[in-house]
N, C-alpha and C positions, 0 to 999 in steps of 0.2 A: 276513468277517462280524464278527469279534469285533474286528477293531481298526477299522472303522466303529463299534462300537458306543462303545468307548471313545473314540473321535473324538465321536461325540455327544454324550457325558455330558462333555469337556474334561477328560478323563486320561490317562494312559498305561502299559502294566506296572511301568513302575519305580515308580509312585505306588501300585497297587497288592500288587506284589511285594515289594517295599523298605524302605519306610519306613514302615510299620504296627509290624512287628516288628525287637528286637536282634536276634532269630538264632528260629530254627525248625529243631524235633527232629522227624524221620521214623524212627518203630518200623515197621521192615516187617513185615508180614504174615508170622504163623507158618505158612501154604502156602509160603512161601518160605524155605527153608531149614532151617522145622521140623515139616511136612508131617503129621507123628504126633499134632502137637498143634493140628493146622486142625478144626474142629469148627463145627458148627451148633446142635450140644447145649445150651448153656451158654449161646446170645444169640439171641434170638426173631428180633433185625432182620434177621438175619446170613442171608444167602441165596442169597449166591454157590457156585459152587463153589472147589475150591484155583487152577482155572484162570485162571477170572474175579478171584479176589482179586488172584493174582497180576498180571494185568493192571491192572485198578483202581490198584495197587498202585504200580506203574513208570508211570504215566498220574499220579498223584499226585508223586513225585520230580519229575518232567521238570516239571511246571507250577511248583515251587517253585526247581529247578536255575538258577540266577542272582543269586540271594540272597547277601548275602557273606557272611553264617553260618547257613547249612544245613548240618544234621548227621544221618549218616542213622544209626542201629541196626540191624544187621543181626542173625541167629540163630544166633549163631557159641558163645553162650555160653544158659543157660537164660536163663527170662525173668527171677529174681531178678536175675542176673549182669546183663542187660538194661538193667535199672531203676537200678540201679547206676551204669554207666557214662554211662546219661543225669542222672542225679544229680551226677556226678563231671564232667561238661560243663557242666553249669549252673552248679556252683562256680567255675567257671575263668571263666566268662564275667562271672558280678559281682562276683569279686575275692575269693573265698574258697578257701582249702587244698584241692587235689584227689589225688587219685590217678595223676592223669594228668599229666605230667610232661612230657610233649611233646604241641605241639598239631598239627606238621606235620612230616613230614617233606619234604626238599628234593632237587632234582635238576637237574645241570647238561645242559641242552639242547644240540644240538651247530648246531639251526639253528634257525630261526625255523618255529613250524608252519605246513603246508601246510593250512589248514582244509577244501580241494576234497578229501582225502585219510582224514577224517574217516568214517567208518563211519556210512550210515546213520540206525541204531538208535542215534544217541551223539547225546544234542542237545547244542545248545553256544550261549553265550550271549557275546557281546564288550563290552567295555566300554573306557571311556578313564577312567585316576585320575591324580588328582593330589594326592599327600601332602607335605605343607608341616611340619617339625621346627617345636616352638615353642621358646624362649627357658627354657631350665630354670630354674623359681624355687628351686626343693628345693634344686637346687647337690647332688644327691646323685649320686654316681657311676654309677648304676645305675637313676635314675630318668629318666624323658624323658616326652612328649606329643606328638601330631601330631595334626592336621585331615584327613581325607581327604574325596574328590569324585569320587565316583565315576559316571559319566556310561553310560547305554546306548546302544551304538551297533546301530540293526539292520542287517539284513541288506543295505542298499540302502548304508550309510554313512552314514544319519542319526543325530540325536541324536535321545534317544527322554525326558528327562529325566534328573533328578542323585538323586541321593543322600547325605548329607554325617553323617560319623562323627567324633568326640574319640575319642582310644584314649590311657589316662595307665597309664604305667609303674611300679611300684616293687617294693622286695625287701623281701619279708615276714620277720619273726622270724625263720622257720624257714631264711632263702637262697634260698629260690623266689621269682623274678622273675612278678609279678602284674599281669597287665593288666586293666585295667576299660575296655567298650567303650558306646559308647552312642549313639543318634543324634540328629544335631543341628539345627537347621533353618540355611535359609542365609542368614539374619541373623545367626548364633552362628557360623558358619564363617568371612563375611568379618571379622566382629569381631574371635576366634581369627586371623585371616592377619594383622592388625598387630604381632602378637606373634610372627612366624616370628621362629626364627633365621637372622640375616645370614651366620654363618658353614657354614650348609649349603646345598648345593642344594634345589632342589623339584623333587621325582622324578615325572617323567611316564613313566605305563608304559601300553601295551594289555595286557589282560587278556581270557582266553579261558576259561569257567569249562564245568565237564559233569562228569558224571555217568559213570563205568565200573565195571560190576563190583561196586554198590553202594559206590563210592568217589568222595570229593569230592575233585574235580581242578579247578587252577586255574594256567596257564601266565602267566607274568609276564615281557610284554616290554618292557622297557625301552629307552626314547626318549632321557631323560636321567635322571642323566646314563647312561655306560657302554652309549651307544645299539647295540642288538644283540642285547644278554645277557640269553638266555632260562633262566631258571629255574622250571621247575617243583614247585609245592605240592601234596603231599597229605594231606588230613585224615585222618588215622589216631590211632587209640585204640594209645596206650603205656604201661606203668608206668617207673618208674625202674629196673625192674631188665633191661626186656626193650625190644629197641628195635624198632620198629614194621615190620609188615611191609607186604608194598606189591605189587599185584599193579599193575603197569606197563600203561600202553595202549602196544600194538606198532604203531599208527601214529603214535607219536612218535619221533624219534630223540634219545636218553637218552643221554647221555655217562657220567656217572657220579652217583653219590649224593654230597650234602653232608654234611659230618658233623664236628666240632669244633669248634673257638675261629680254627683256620685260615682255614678254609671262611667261617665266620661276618665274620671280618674284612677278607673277600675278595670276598665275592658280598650279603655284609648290606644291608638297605636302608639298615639304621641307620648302615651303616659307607663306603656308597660316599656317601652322603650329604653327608660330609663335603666342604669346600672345599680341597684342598690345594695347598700353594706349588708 
């Protein structure tokens, strides 16, 4: 019923899910996970119980799970700490000094997922991108740009619509590497692909994005180049002093965690990128 309707009005989730918003912040619900401070007291509207919120609650993630920056808050810290951390996300996303110092952490895949294999309760959303290197004008060691195209495949293996992002790179005063993301239309994408760099590939990967655990997961498998090589991302909250923790889904098979200048120069999009002799 719902994609008849959207068939009637000529649109499709990705138009609606997608490219309205940069990114989209889910504060879960204090029934979830701070249960002491679920109340009715304090808000007239509010008339759920902690059960129904909770519901409500995870019925709200899964409609937005496919977005390629959704970020969720969970109650793991009070709600000051809270407000915080979603503060400290917002900075990173339009190019200002954060607290947060890592935006993923990485994990090497030993096979391709099996998505018939997937739990239920775990929605999951597929997509096909294709990210194109531009031609560095800065000529700074440490700055870059790419276009990406991110397309929804459903569940039949159709294309469901695109999506198309600039993502520009630089190091800040301070040594932090800043990205500024935004979305583009796709008159500003093809115009952007004149300007690829000749001396990289253009990385096609399937993408498989969900939600575990109040965790944003996003398995990256790559077509080209390095066709195979599954790495998975997850969005975790880290400082620079402590490195992010990561509760795994057990129907993936995880080889190991990525983690240094190694790893980075080995499994990097930025790095397999390259054209080599």
């Amino acid at each position: 019923k719902w994609n008849k309707i959207l068939d009637s009005r000529g649109i499709n989730v990705t138009d609606l899910r997608d490219t309205r918003y940069n990114a989209v912040f889910h504060l879960v619900t204090a029934a979830d996970g701070a249960p002491g401070f679920y109340t009715l007291e304090n808000n007239q509207v509010r008339t759920e119980t902690p059960e129904q919120a909770i519901e409500v609650d995870r019925k709200t993630q899964e409609a937005w799970t496919g977005h390629p920056h959704m970020y969720v808050f969970d109650n793991s810290t009070d709600f000051e700490g809270k407000l915080q951390r979603l503060v400290d996300r917002i900075s990173e996303i339009v190019g200002l000094p954060s607290n947060l110092s890592r935006r993923s952490a990485k994990f090497l895949l030993k096979s391709r997922p099996d998505r018939e294999v997937f739990p239920s309760d775990v929605a999951f959303h597929t997509f096909e991108v294709e990210k194109v290197y531009l031609v560095n004008q800065d000529k700074g060691e440490d700055s870059y740009s790419f276009i990406r195209k991110r397309t929804t495949i459903d569940k039949k293996g159709n294309k469901k619509g695109s999506v198309y992002q600039l993502t520009t790179a630089n190091r800040s005063s301070t040594g932090e590497i800043i990205e500024q993301k935004r979305i583009i239309s796709a008159r500003e994408y093809a115009s952007s692909y004149k300007s690829r760099d000749p001396r990289r590939h253009i990385i096609v990967q399937q993408r498989i994005s969900f939600l575990y655990k109040l965790q944003s997961f996003t398995v990256h498998v790559y077509e080209t180049p390095s066709a195979g090589l599954c790495i998975l991302h997850a969005q975790v909250e880290s400082t620079e002093e402590e490195a992010p923790e990561v509760e795994l889904p057990p129907f993936l098979d995880v080889d190991r965690r990525l983690d240094g200048k190694e790893d980075e120069e080995k499994y990097g999009a930025y790095s397999l990128s390259i054209i080599r002799d």
